[in-house]
C-alpha positions in Angstrom: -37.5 5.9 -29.5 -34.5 8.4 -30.3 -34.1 8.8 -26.8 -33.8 5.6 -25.7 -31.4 4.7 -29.3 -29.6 8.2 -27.8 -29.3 6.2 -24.2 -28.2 3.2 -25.5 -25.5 4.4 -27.4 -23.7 6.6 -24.8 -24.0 3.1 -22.3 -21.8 1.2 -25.2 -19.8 3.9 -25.7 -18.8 4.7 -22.1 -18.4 0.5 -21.4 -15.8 1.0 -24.8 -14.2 3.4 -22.8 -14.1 1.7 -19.5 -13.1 -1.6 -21.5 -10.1 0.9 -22.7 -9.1 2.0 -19.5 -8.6 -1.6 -18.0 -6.6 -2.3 -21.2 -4.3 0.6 -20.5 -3.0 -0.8 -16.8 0.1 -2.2 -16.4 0.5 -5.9 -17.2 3.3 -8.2 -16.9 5.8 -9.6 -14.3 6.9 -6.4 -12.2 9.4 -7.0 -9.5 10.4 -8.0 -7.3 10.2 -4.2 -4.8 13.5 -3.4 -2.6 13.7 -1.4 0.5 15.7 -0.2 3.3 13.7 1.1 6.4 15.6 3.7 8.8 15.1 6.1 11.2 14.1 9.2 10.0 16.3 11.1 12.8 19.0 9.0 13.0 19.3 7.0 10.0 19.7 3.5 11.6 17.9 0.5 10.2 15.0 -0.8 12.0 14.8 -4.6 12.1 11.0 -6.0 12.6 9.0 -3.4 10.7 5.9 -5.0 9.9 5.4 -4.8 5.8 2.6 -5.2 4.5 2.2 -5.0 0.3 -1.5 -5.1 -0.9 -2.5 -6.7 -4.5 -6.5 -6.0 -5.9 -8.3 -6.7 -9.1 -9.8 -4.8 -11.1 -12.6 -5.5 -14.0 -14.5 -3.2 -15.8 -17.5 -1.8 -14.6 -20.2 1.1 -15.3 -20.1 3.4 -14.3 -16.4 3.0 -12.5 -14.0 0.1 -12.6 -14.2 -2.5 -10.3 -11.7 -3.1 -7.4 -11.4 -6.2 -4.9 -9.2 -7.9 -2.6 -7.0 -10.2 -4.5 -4.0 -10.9 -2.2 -1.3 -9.8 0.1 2.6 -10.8 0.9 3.2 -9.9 4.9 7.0 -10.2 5.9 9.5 -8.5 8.7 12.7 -6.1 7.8 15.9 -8.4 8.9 18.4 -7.1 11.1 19.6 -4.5 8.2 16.2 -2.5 7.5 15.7 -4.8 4.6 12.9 -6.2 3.0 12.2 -7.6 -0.8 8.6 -8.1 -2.1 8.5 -10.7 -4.1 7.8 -10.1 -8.2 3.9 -10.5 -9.1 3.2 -11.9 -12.6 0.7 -8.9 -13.4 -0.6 -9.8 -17.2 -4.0 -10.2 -17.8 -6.3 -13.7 -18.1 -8.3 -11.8 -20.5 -8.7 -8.3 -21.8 -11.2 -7.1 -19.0 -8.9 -8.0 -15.9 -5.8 -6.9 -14.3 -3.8 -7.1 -11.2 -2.8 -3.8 -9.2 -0.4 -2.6 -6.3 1.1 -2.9 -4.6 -0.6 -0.7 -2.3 2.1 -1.0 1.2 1.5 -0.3 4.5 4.5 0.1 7.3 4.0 -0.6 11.2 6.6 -0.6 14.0 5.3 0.5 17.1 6.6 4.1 18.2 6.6 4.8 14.7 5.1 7.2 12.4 3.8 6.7 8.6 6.6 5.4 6.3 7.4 7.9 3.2 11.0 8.3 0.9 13.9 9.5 2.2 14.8 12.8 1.3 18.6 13.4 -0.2 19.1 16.1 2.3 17.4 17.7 5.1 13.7 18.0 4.8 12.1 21.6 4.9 8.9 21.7 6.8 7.1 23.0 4.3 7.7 21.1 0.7 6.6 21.9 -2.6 4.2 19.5 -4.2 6.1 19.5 -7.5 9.0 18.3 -5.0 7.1 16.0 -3.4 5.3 14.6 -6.5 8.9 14.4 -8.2 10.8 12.2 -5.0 7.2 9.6 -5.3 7.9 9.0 -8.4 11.6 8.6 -8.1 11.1 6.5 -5.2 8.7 4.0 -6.4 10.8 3.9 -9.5 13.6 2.7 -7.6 11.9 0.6 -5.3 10.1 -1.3 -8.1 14.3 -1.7 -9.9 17.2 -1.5 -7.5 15.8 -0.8 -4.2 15.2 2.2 -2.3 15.4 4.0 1.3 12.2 4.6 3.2 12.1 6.3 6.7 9.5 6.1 9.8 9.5 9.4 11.6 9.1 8.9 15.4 5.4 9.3 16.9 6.4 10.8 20.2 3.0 11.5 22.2 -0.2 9.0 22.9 -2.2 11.1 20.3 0.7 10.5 17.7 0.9 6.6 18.0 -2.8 6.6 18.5 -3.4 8.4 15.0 -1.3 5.9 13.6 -2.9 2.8 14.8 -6.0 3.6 13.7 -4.5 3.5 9.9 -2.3 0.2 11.2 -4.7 -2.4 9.9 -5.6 -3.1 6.2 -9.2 -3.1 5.3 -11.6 -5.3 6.1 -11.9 -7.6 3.1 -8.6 -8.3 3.5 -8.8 -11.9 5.4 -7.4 -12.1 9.2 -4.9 -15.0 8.6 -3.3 -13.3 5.6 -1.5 -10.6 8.5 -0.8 -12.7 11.1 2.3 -10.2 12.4 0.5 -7.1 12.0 -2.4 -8.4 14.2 -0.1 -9.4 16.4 2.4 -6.3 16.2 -1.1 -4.2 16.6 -2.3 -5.8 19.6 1.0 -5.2 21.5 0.9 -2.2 20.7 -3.0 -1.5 22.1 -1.8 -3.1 25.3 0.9 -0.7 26.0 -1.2 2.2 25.0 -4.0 0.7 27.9 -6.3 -0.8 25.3 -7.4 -3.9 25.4 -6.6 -6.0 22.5 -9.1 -6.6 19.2 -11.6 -8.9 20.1 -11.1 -12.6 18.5 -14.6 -12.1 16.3 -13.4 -8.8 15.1 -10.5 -10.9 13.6 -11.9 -13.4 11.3 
């Protein structure tokens, strides 16, 4: 009987403490995120980079919170390398919920992964104190006044190949929600002598 008192009181105990951890996520409006998108080599701004910024819920659970797809914004950098995300009202409908991200993905074919731009030329090897420091800078600014972002070129097959396979959001994520990076990721399977996703694998 003790043990099953004992049981029972580290299950409320730990849902107390999940409860707590929900509580503690940021709530609120947050907003709108500001970026310029360049060339990693050469600086330039790269017009029709497909953005995509990723929003989820997440509830308490046992033993881990739980996280879903809640919804995404999809746009296009303008002629300047621009893009703004619109602002997300991210307060709570009750004490157990919240709204997260944005998580954002990049895509322009010939391109690499998107990360910060450096102040002034990047090492190849990087401390992770630096590294960890210029995140945290950058989504600072990107949340407030905007920030740079660069896409290194991907310059063999195996490069661009290694980042299409990271290209597409995940699978609960519903097709017509990314209409441009389907699109952006299908022209880019066709030049690398693939044949496009198949229309099943896209509903």
């Amino acid at each position: 009987m003790r043990a099953l008192r004992r049981r029972f009181t580290l299950a409320v105990v730990a849902a107390g403490l999940v409860a707590l951890a929900v509580l503690a996520w940021p709530a609120g409006a947050a907003g709108p995120w500001r970026a310029q998108i360049v060339d990693a080599e050469t600086g330039q701004p790269l017009e029709g980079v497909v953005v995509l910024a990723r929003w989820d819920e997440k509830t308490a659970g046992w033993p881990h919170p739980y996280r879903r797809f809640h919804d995404v914004d999809e746009m296009l950098s303008d002629t300047d390398g621009r893009i703004v995300i619109p602002a997300r009202d991210l307060s709570r409908n009750n004490r157990l919920r919240a709204i997260v991200g944005p998580d954002i993905a990049m895509f322009k074919a010939g391109y690499g992964r998107w990360r910060f731009r450096a102040d002034g030329p990047r090492p190849l090897l990087e401390e992770p104190s630096v590294l960890e420091r210029r995140a945290k800078q950058g989504w600072q600014h990107f949340a407030t006044d905007g920030v740079v972002v660069e896409l290194p070129l991907a310059r063999t097959r195996d490069e661009r190949l290694f980042v299409l396979e990271s290209a597409m959001p995940a699978g609960d994520v519903p097709a017509q929600k990314f209409p441009r990076m389907r699109a952006a990721y299908d022209a880019e399977r066709v030049r690398l002598g693939l044949t496009p996703l198949r229309r099943e694998n896209r509903q």
